[in-house]
C-alpha positions in Angstrom: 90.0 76.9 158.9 92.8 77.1 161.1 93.7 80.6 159.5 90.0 82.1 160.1 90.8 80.6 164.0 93.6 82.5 164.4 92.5 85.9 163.2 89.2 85.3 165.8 91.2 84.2 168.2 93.6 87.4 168.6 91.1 89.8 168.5 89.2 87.8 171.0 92.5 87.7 173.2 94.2 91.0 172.4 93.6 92.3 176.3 95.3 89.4 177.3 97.9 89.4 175.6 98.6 92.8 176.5 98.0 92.1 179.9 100.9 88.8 179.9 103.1 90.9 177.7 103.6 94.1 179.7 104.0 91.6 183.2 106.4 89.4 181.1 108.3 92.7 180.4 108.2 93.8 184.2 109.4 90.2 185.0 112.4 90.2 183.0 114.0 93.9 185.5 112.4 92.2 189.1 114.6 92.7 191.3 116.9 95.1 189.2 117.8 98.4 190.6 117.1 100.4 187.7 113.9 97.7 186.8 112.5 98.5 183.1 115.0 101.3 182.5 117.4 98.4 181.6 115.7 98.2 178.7 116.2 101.5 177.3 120.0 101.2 179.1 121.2 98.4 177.4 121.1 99.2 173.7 122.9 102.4 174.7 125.5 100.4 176.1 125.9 98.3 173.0 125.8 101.2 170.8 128.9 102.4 172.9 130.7 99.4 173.1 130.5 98.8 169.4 131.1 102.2 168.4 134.6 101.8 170.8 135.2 99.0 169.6 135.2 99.4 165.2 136.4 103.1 165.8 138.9 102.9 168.1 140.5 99.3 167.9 139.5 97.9 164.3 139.1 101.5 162.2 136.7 100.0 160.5 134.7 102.3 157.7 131.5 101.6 155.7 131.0 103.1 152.1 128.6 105.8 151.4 126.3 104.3 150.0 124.1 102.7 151.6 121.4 101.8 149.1 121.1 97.9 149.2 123.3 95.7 148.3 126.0 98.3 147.4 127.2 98.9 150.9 131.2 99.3 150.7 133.0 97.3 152.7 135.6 100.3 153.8 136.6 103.3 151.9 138.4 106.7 153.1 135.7 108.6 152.3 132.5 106.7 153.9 130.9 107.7 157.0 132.5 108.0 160.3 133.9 105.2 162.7 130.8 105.8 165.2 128.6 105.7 162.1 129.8 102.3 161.0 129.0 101.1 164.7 125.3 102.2 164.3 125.3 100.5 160.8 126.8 97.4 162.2 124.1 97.9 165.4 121.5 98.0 162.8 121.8 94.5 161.9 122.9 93.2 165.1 119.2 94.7 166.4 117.2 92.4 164.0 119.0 90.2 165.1 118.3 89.8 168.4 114.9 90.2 167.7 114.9 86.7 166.4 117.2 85.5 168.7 115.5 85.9 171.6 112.5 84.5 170.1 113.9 81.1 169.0 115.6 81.1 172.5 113.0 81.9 175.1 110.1 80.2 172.9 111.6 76.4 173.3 110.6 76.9 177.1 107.7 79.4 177.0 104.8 76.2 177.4 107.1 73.9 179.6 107.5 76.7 182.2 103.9 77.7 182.1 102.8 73.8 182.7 100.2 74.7 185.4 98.0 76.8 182.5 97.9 73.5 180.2 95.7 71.8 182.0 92.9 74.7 182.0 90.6 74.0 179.2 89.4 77.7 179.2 92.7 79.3 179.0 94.4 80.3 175.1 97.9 78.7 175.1 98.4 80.1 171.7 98.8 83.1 173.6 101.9 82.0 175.7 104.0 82.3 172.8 102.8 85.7 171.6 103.9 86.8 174.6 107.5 86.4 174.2 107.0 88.0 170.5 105.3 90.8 172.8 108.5 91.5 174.6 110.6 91.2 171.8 108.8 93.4 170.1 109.2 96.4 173.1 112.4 95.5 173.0 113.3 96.1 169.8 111.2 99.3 169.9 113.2 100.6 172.2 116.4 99.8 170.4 115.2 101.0 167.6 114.2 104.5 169.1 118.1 104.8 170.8 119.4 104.0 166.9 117.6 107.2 165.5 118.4 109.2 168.4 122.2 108.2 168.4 122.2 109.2 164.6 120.8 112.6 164.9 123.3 113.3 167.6 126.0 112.2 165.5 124.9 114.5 163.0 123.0 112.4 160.1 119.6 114.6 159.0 116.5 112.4 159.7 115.1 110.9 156.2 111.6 111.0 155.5 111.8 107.3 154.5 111.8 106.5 158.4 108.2 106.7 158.6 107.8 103.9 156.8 110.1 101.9 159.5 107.0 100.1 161.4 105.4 98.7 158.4 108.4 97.6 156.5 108.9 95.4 160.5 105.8 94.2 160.8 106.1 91.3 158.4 108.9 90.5 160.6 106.8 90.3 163.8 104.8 88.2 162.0 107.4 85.6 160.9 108.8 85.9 164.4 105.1 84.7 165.4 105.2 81.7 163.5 108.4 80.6 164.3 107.4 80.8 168.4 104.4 78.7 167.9 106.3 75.9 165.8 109.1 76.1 168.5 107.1 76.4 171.4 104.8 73.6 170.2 108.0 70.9 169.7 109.7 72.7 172.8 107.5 70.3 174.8 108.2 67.1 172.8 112.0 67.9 172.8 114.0 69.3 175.3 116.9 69.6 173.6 115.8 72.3 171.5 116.7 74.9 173.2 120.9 73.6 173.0 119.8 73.5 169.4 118.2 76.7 168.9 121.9 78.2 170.5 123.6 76.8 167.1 121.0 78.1 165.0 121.0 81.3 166.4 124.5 81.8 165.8 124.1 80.6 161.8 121.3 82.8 161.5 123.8 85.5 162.6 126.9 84.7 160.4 125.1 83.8 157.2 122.9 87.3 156.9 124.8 90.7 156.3 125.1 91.6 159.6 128.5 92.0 160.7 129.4 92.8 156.9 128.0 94.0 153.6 126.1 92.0 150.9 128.3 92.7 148.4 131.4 91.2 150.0 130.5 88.4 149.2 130.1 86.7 145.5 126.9 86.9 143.6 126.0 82.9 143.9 126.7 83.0 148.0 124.5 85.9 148.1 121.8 84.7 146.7 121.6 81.6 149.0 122.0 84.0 152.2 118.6 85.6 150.8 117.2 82.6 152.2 118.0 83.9 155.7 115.3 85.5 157.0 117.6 88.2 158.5 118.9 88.9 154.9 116.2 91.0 153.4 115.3 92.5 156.6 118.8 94.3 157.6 119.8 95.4 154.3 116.0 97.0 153.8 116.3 98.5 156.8 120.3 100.0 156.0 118.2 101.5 152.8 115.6 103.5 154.2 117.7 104.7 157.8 120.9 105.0 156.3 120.4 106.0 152.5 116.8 107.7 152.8 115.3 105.5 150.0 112.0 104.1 150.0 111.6 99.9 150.7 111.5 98.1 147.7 107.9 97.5 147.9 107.5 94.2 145.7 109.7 92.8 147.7 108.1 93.4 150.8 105.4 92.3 149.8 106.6 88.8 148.8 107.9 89.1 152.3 105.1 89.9 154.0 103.0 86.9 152.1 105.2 84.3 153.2 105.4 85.6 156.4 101.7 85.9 156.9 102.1 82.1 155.4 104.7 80.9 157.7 102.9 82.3 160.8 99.8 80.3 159.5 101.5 77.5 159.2 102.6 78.2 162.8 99.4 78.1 164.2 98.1 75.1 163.0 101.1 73.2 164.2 100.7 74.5 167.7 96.8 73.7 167.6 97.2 69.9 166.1 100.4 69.6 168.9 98.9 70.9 172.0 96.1 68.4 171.9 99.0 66.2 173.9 101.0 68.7 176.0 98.8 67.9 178.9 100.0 64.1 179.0 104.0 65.2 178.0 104.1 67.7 181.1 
């Protein structure tokens, strides 16, 4: 039932969304000088501090191949310094996709208290909306990535295409972990200190600051439980090798995400029945 609701519900709600979303975005660059550019700014920033930083100071290489799990961890014939900075970039943009989720959707219902109390209005939407802005977000980072690796001379793959789909089961998850979050976010404040710790695991135990196969074969396996894991090195395939996803796999991906952001929704629906006595 609860799945049937939420399918309704979004196409019911889709101009709304859209309507929070792009203010929520505006929000984040009021006051700025440069306002909404920021967002386009700051992964060119990052791509330049990490490119400075693994090329000049640490030397650091990646392999050549880049199919999977057989990223080299450093070899004198692998790309370039600057390339290894994208690669690690790669990663470090998924990433952050998540993390700003788990972080900003503790908070998203709390600090819109004044909307609980309004029968008529869809809190499921609240936290869609920071999924909203994560999404532009990582849009835009995405779009600086390609751009920064035709400049530094890689060809464009024809596998790149494929890019949006092989994210949107990501989106998804990243949907159903904001309702769960933002749902218990009201019952316990302390989440969000929490979610700061969990943020950081999520970042250390998936291939994103090193290759897959650096590890041993029985670690590995457990850091396929990270949602991150899959993800990253799918994406490293297809940018960075030019091979197709491994569609199977996606699509085990994309059912438990589909799953998980199910399971989402019916948590926040049974929980925000008592929001309005908690706030």
């Amino acid at each position: 039932m609860y799945t049937h609701t939420f399918l309704n519900s979004f196409n019911a709600f889709w101009r709304l969304l859209w309507q929070l979303g792009c203010r929520d975005i505006q929000s984040r660059y009021k006051g700025s000088v440069l306002g909404i550019l920021w967002s386009l700014i700051t992964p060119i920033l990052t791509v330049g501090l990490y490119t400075f930083l693994f090329s000049v100071v640490f030397h650091a290489q990646w392999g050549e191949d880049f199919r999977s799990t057989d990223i080299a961890s450093s070899s004198s014939s692998g790309p370039g310094h600057a390339q290894y900075a994208l690669i690690l970039f790669t990663g470090l943009m998924l990433h952050s996709f998540l993390a700003d989720i788990m972080q900003r959707a503790t908070g998203v219902v709390v600090s819109q208290a004044n909307l609980v109390k309004k029968v008529v209005f869809p809190l499921h939407v609240l936290p869609a909306v920071v999924v909203f802005s994560s999404v532009f977000q990582i849009l835009v980072s995405g779009m600086v990535l390609l751009l920064a690796l035709l400049l530094s001379g890689q060809g464009a793959h024809l596998s790149w295409v494929c890019l949006p789909l092989l994210l949107a089961p990501f989106v998804v998850l990243g949907l159903g972990v904001a309702w769960v979050l933002s749902a218990l976010g009201v019952y316990l404040r302390d989440l969000g200190q929490i979610m700061s710790w969990l943020i950081t695991a999520l970042l250390f135990s998936a291939p994103v600051l090193y290759p897959l196969n650096t590890v041993s074969q029985k670690l590995g396996a457990y850091l396929l439980l990270n949602p991150l894991t899959f993800m990253v090195e799918e994406w490293r395939q297809v940018i960075y090798a030019g091979t197709w996803p491994h569609w199977g796999a996606w699509g085990v991906y994309a059912g438990v995400s589909f799953l998980i952001a199910s399971l989402g929704f019916t948590v926040f629906a049974k929980m925000k029945k008592g929001f309005a006595d908690v706030l």
